[in-house]
N, C-alpha and C positions, 0 to 999 in steps of 0.2 A: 593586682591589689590596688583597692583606690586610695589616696590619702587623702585626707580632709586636711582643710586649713578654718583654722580660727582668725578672722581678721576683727581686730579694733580701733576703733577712728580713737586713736587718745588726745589729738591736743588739735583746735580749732581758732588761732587766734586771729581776731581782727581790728586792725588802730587804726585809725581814720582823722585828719588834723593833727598831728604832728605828737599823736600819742599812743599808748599803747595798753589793752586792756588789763595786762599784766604788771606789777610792777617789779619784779624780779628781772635782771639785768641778762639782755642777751646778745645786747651791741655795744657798740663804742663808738668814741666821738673824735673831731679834731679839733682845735682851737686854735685860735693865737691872733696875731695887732700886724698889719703893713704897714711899713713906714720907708719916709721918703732918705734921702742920705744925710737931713740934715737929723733924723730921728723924728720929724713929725708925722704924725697922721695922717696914713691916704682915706678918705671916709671914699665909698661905691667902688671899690675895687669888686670884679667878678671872680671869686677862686673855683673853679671844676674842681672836683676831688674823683678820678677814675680809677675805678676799682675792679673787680671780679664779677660782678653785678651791674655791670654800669656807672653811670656820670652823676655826680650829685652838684648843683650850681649851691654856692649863697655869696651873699655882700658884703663886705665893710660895713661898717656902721659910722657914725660921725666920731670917733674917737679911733677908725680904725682896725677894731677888732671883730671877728667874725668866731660864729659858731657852726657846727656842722655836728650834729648826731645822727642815733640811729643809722649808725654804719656797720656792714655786715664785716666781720673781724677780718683780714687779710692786709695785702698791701697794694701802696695808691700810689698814685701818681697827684701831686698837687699843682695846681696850672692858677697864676694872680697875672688880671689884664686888666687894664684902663685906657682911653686915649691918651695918649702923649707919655706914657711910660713905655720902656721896656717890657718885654713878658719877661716872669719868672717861673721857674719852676723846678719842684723837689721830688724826685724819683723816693722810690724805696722807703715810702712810709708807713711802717707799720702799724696798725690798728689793731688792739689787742680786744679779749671781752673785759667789758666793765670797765675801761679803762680811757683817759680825756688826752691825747697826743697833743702838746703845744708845738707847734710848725710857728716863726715868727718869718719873715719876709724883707727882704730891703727892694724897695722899685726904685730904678735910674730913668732918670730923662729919656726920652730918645723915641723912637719911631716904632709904631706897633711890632713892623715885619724883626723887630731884633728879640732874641729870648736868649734871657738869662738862665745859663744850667747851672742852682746849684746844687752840690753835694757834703751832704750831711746826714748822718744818720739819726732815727728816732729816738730819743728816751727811754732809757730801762725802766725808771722811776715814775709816776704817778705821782707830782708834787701835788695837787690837788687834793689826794685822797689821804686817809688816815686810814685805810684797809691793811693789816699786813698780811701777808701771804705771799705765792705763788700761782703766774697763768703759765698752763703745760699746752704746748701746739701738738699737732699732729706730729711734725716734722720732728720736736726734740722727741718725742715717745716714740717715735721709727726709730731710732738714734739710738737709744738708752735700754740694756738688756732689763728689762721688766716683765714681768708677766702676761696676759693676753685679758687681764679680768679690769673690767671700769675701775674697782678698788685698789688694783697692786696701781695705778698711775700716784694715789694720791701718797703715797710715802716718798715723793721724791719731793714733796714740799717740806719747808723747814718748819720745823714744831710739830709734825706729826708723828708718832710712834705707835706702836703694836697697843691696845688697848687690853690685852690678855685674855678675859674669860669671856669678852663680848666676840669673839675670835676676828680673824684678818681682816674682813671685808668690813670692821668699823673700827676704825683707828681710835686711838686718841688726840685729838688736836686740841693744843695750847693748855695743855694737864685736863682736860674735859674726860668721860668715860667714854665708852665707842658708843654710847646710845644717848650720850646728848648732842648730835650732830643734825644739820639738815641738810637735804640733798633737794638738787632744782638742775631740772634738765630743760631743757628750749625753755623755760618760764612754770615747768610746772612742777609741784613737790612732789618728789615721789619718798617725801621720807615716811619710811612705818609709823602709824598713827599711835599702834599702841606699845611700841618698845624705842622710836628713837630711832630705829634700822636703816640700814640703806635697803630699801626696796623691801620685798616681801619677807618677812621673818618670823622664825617658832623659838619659840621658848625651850624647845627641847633641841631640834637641830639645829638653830642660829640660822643664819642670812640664806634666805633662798633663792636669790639673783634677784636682777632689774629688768630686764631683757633690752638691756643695751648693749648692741654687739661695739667690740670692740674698733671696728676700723671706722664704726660709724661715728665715734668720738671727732672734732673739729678743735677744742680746747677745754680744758679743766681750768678751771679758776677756784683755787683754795682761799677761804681766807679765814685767818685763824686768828683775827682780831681789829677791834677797829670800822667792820663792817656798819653799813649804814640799817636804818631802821627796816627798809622794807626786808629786808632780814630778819624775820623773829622766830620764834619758837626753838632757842637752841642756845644754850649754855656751854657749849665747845667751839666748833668751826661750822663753818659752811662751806659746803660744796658747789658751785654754780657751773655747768655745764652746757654748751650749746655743739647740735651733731652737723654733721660735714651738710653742704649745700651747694644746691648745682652754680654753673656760673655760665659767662655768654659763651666760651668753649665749651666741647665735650672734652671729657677726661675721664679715666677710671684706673681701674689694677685689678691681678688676679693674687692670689695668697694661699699657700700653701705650708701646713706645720705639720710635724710628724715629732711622737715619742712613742719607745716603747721599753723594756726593760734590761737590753743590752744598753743602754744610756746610761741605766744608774748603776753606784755603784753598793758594794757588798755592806752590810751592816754588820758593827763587832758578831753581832751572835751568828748569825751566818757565816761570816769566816772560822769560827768557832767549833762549828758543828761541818761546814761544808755542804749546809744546806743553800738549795737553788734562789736566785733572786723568785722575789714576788712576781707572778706575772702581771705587766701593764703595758697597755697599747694605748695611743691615742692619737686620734688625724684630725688636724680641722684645717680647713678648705672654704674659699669663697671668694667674694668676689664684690668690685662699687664702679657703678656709673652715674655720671651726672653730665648735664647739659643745659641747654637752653630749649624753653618752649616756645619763646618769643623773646628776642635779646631785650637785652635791660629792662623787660617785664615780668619775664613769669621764667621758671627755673626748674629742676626737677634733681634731684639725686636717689640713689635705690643702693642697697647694700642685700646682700644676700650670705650667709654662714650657715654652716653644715659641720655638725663636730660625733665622733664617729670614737667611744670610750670601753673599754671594757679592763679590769682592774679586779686585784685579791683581798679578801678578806681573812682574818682571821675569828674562825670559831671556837667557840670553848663550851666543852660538852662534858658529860661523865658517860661518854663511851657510845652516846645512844645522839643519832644527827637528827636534827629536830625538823619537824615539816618542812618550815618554809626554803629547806635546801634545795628543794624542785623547782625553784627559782637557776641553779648553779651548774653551769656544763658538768664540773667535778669535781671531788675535796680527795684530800689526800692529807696525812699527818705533815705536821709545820714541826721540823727538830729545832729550829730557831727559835721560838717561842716556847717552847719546852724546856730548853737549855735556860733559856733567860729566867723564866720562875723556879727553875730549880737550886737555882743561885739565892732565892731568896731566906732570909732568914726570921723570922720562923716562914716555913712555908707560905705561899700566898692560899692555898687550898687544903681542908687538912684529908681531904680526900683526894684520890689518883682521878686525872681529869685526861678527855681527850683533848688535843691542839690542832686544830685542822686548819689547812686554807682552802677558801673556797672561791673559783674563778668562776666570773658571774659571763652573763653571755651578753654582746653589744648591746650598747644604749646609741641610738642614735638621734638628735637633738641638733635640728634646722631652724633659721630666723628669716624672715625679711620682711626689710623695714623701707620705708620711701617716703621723701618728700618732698612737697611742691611749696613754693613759694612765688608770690604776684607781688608785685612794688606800684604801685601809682604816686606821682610826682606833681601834682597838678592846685589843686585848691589844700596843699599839706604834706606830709610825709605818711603813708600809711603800706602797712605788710598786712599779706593774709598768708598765712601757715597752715598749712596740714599736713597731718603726721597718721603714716598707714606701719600699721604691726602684724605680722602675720607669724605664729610658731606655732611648731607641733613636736612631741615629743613622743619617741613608740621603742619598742625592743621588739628584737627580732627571737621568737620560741623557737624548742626543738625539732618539731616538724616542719619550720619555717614558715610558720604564721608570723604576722607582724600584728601587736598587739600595741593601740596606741593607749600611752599613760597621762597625757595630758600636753597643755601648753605650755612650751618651751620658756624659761624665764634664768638662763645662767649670768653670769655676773658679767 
């Protein structure tokens, strides 16, 4: 059997002179003033800032203070040199999205060959900014039992809650409903044009994914007030997300998840009647590599997911199973849901109805996703990005045809 893939070029960005075609936030910065021990001014100090991506140079200025943006998120190493000082430098500086780290410096007299280690760690806070929210790394969402879907990340931020009838996957942030939110991934909106949504949405089934796999996530930055202008179109929170990218090493991981219905447990009505759990199975599986294509120029990461579902339904018949059951390996009466509307007062049906569950046959639903990134450092700061989507979605029939249903887009 052959599989097709559907590939989409979705995001092409190019800055050139120390800017960026987008104005939607997908780096960050570092700042701060060297100064000598009486507290003045060192003006032309050189600071490296070395990161994951290579070495970024800038200056002092005549007051001392120096700027460095457009920094890919992770941590650096900061290196301040001049003639006739001491070197300084500060390991373990974190760079977060959207976010300006002040680094401040003290230089000593003394002979190039001597360097100052110091240690200190970075800022939680963002005194600069007036955003309030929450940025989620990789790392703390390895950490943290949550779900596997881009949306279960953003309830770990404060002021988000369950928005109720717009269902899970759109919160409410800072009392907003789940569909006045916007969502920005690498720089680009993918919020629902016509309801507010995260990603693709119906008015009858609600949120139908983004097609951002989960490990491809690098950080989530919430912010649920306070946000700056180029932020508009949203009367709740904002969501701003940038996905993992390669670096001068290679690196990657494999991942493997499994549930199925001896995990969960019995529901009142079920222990009630001693009716069987629901049948549910689910395995997802994959896998990320990233490297270098050329060190400190050009980069690559690739992610690949494979999710492998088959789950029960409940049907409600008056005795007769309606067509589209030829869809469902088997049905059989549900005494659990029988039990449950019999309890009801006045009847829920005033007719005798069938209860059936119906076990549907696997869906299987693969992604991969890849992207390259090139840095030129020369006459400015400038990135070019490209962003590759590949998903397909198909079920496997009863003769064992494989019948595809379309492009893969889960949450």
């Amino acid at each position: 059997m052959r599989y097709r893939f559907m590939t989409l070029l979705t995001a092409l960005v190019l800055a050139v002179g120390g800017g960026r075609l987008m104005a939607q936030e997908t780096t960050g910065a570092v700042t701060g003033r060297i100064t000598d021990p009486q507290g003045l001014a060192v003006p032309g100090v050189t600071l490296t800032l070395t990161g994951p991506q290579g070495t970024k140079a800038v200056v002092t200025d005549a007051e001392g203070r120096f700027n460095a943006p457009l920094l890919v998120p992770g941590t650096y190493v900061v290196k301040a040199e001049l003639v006739g000082f001491k070197t300084v430098q500060q390991s373990n500086v974190i760079v977060r999205l959207g976010q300006s780290i002040e680094v401040n410096l003290k230089m000593d007299v003394g002979g190039v060959a001597e360097t100052i280690e110091v240690n200190a760690t970075s800022p939680i806070i963002d005194t600069r900014s007036t955003t309030v929210g929450a940025v989620l790394d990789s790392e703390t969402l390895a950490n943290i039992p949550i779900g596997r879907r881009f949306s279960d990340t953003l309830y770990i931020a404060p002021g988000v809650t369950s928005s109720g009838s717009a269902g899970r996957s759109n919160p409410s942030m800072a009392g907003g409903s789940g569909l006045d939110n916007a969502y920005v991934v690498d720089g680009v909106n993918i919020t629902n044009a016509g309801y507010g949504a995260l990603g693709s949405y119906s008015i009858i089934f609600g949120s139908l994914g983004n097609g951002t796999p989960y490990d491809f996530i690098k950080e989530v930055q919430v912010k649920t007030g306070g946000y700056g202008a180029e932020f508009g179109q949203a009367t709740g929170g904002v969501v701003n997300v940038i996905t993992k990218s390669g670096s001068n090493d290679f690196h990657g991981g494999l991942f493997g998840f499994a549930r199925n219905q001896s995990l969960n447990a019995r529901t009142y009505f079920e222990e009630q009647t001693g009716a069987e759990k629901p049948d549910f199975s689910q395995q997802q599986f994959g896998g990320t590599l990233g490297g270098p294509i050329k060190k400190d120029k050009a980069h690559f990461f690739l992610s690949y997911e494979r999710n492998r579902r088959n789950e029960t339904a409940t049907i409600f018949t008056n005795g007769v199973l309606p067509d589209d059951l030829v869809v469902w390996d088997e049905t059989r009466s549900d005494p659990a849901i029988a039990f449950m509307l019999a309890q009801l007062e006045p009847p829920a049906f005033p007719t005798p109805i069938g209860v059936y569950r119906a076990v549907s046959r696997p869906t299987y639903e693969q992604r991969v996703i890849g992207q390259i990134q090139a840095q030129q450092d020369k006459q400015g700061t400038g990135t070019l990005e490209g962003l590759l989507y590949s998903g397909e979605v198909w079920r496997v029939e009863a003769d064992g045809n494989i019948v595809r249903q379309g492009t893969g887009s889960l949450e």
